[in-house]
N, C-alpha and C positions, 0 to 999 in steps of 0.2 A: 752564646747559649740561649737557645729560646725559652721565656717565662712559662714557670706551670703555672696556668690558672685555676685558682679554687671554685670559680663561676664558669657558666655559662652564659654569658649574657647578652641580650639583643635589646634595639629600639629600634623602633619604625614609624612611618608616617602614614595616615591615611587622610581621604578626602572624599566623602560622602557625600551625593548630592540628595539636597530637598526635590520633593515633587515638586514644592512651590514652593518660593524665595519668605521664608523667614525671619520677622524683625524680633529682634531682643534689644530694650529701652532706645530703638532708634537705630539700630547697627542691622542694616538686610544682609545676608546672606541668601547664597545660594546652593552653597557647601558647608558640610559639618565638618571641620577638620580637628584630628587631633594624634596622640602617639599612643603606642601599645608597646610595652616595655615584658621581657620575659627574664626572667630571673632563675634556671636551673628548673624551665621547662614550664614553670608557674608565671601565669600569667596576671597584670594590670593592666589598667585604661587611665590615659592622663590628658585631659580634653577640658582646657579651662573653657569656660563661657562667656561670649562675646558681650560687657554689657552685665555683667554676672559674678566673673570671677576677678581677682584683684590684677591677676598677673594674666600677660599676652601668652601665647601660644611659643611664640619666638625663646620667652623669659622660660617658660616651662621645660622646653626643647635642651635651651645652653645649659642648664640645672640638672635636668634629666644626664644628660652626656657626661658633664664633672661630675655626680654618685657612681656612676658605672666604672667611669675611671678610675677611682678612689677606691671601687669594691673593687676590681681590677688587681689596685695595690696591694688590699689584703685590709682595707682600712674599713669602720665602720661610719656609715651615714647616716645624715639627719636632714632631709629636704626640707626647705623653710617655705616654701609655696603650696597652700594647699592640692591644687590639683597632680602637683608631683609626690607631694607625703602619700595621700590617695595610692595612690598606682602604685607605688614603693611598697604598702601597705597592703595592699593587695598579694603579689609578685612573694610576701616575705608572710604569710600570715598561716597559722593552723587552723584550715576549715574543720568546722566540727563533721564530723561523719551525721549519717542519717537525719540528716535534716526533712520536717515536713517539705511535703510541693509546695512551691508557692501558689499565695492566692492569685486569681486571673488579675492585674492591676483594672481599676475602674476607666473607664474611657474618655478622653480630653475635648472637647467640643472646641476647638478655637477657630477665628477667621471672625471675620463682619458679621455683624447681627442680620444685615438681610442678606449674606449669602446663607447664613445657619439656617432662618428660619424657611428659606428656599427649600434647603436639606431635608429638615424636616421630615418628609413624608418617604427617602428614601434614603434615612440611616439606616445599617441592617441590626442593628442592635432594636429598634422602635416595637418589631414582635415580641420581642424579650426582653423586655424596658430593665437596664441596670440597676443593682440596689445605689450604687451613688454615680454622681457624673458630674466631672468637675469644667467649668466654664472658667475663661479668661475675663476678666472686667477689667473696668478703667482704661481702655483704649482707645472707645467710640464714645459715640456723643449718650450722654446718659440715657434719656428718654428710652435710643433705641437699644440699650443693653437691658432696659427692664422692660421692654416689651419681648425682645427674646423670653429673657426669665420671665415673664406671664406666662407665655406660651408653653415653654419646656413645663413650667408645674400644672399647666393644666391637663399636657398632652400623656406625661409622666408621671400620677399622682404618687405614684407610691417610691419613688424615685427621689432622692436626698441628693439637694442641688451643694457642689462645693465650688467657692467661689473663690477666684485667687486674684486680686488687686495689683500685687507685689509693689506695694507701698507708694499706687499710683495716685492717691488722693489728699488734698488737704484736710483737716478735721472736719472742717464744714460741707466739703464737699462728700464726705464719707456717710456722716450722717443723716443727708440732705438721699440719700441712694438708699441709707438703709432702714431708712423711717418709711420708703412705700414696698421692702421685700414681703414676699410673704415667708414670715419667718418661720412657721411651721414646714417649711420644706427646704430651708436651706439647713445646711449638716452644720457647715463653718464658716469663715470668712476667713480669706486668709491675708495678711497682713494687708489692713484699707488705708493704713498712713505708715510714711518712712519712719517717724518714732515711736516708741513701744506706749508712750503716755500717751500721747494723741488716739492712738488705737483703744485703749483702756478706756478713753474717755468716752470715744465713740459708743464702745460697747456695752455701756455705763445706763449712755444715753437713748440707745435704741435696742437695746436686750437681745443683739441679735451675738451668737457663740465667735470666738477669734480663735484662729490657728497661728500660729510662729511660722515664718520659714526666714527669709532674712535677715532679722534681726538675729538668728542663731548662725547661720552663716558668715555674720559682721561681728560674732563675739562680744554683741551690745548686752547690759541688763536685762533682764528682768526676771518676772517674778509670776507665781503661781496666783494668777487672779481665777473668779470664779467662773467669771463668763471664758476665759481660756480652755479650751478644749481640749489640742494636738496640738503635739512638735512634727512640720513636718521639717523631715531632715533631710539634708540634700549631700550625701558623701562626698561626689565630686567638689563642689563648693568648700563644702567645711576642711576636707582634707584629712588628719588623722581619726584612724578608725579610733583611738583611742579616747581620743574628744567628742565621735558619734555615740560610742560606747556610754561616755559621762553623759551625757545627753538621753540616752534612751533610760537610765537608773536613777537622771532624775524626775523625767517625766512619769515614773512607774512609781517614784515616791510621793509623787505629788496628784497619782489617779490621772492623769491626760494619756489620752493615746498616743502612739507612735504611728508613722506613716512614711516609709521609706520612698527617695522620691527621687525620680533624675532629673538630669539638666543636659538632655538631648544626645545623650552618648552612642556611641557604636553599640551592636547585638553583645557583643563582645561584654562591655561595658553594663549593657542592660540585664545580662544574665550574672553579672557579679553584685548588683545592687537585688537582684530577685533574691541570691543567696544570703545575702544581709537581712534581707524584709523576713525570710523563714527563719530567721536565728533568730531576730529583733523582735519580731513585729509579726508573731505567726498565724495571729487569728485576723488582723489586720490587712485588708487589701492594698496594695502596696499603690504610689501613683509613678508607674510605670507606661506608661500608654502612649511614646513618642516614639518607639521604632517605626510604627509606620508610617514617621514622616519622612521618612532617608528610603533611597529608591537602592539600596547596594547594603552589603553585607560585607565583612571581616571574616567571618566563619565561616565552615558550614556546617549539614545538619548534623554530623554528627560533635560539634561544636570544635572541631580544629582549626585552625588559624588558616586561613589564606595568607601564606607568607608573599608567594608569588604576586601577588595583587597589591601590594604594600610599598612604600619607599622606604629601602633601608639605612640606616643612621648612624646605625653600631652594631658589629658583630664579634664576640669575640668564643670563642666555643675552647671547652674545655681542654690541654691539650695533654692532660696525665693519663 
């Protein structure tokens, strides 16, 4: 006799190409790859990051497959890899109705300082200069990431430079960067050393604002210092929305903004953390600004899955 299932359930695989080949801490890619799991029609995104997240793709995949099976059973789950709690979390979660629009996320500037400044004269944002714009550091050779940032503040005045490190600097080299910024036009800094006290000291030392983003996706310390701005939060990374949740209630007790933020996910993917940034984070522009680095979609406009476009992994459809 054939099982009634109490689910509906699928996973699938996708493989998004970059326009251009993408490093994350040393890992190029050429493809985004990751899974889209549905759960009784609701959908998640589970796309650990190459370089980013703790666990591979592969680990995500075989995890993803044993919940399904277990909900299958009739049994209740608990994914222990972030980027599968995520997706699980998603798939299983009561959106609130009427949520504000999201705000347009602010725009990501990355690539080499003298291709940027090449750019320059024919970004099309440059007529309608953004209220923030966040830049990649600690990549290149110094000199020439603060001649970029000369240039963006002077081409930009009214335009709040955010600057993201991801904890590519030593102390000295941190401060040694941020003793020539011009720090009335940088917004934040987001994490200039791999520890939370190096960073503090930094900011100590040259009064420029710090944001969190990895050290809250690593579950490390800390603590509400003055010069701390923002938590930016990264779902995919962190994993349960629940733990994002504790994170945005303590940032809100402690006066720092919120800033919802991805780690290069499918539309799919990007249109469930927009839904988060309006619940969360609704006056707050969200840093959302990496689908247009993926030349292909999951969805389409009217936001339905491309199943046919996908590898599938698991199917089981209800059969009561």
């Amino acid at each position: 006799m054939q099982p009634v299932f109490k689910h509906s359930l699928a996973l699938y695989r996708y493989s998004l190409p970059f326009r251009q080949p993408v490093t994350f801490k040393g890992k190029r890619l050429v493809n985004r790859e990751g899974l889209l799991i549905s759960i009784n029609g609701q959908w998640g995104e589970i796309a650990p990051l190459p370089g980013f997240s703790t666990e591979t793709l592969a680990e995500a995949e075989s995890e993803s497959l044993a919940c399904l099976a277990a909900l299958r059973g009739g049994e209740k789950v608990s994914p222990t890899l972030p980027s599968v709690q995520f997706g699980f979390d998603c798939t299983q979660r009561s959106w609130p109705n009427n949520l504000p629009a999201p705000l347009p996320p602010y725009p990501l500037f990355q690539g080499s300082p003298a291709a940027l400044i090449q750019s320059l004269s024919t970004v099309d944002w440059l007529a309608s200069p953004p209220s923030r714009l966040k830049l990649k550091v600690a990549r290149y050779a110094m000199e020439e990431e603060l001649a970029l940032i000369e240039q963006l503040a002077a081409r930009l005045p009214n335009t709040k430079l955010i600057l993201d490190a991801n904890g590519g600097w030593t102390r000295e080299e941190a401060q040694r960067f941020c003793e020539r910024l011009p720090l009335a036009q940088i917004d934040y800094l987001e994490e200039p050393c791999a520890g939370f006290a190096d960073t503090v000291a930094v900011a100590e030392a040259t009064g420029v604002a710090m944001a969190l983003d990895e050290t809250l996706s690593r579950r490390e310390e800390w603590y509400c210092h003055p010069q701390l701005k923002a938590l930016v939060i990264k779902p995919t990374l962190i994993g349960s929305l629940s733990a994002c949740e504790a994170l945005v209630q303590r940032a809100r007790a402690g006066n720092l903004r919120v800033v919802i933020s991805s780690s290069f996910e499918s539309d799919l993917g990007l249109g469930l953390l927009a839904r988060l940034a309006s619940e969360w984070a609704p006056i707050e522009p969200p840093g959302l600004d990496t689908g247009h680095w993926l030349t292909e979609r999951v969805t389409t406009a009217r936001s339905e899955v491309m199943t046919e476009s996908l590898h599938c992994l698991s199917k089981m459809e209800n059969s009561a």
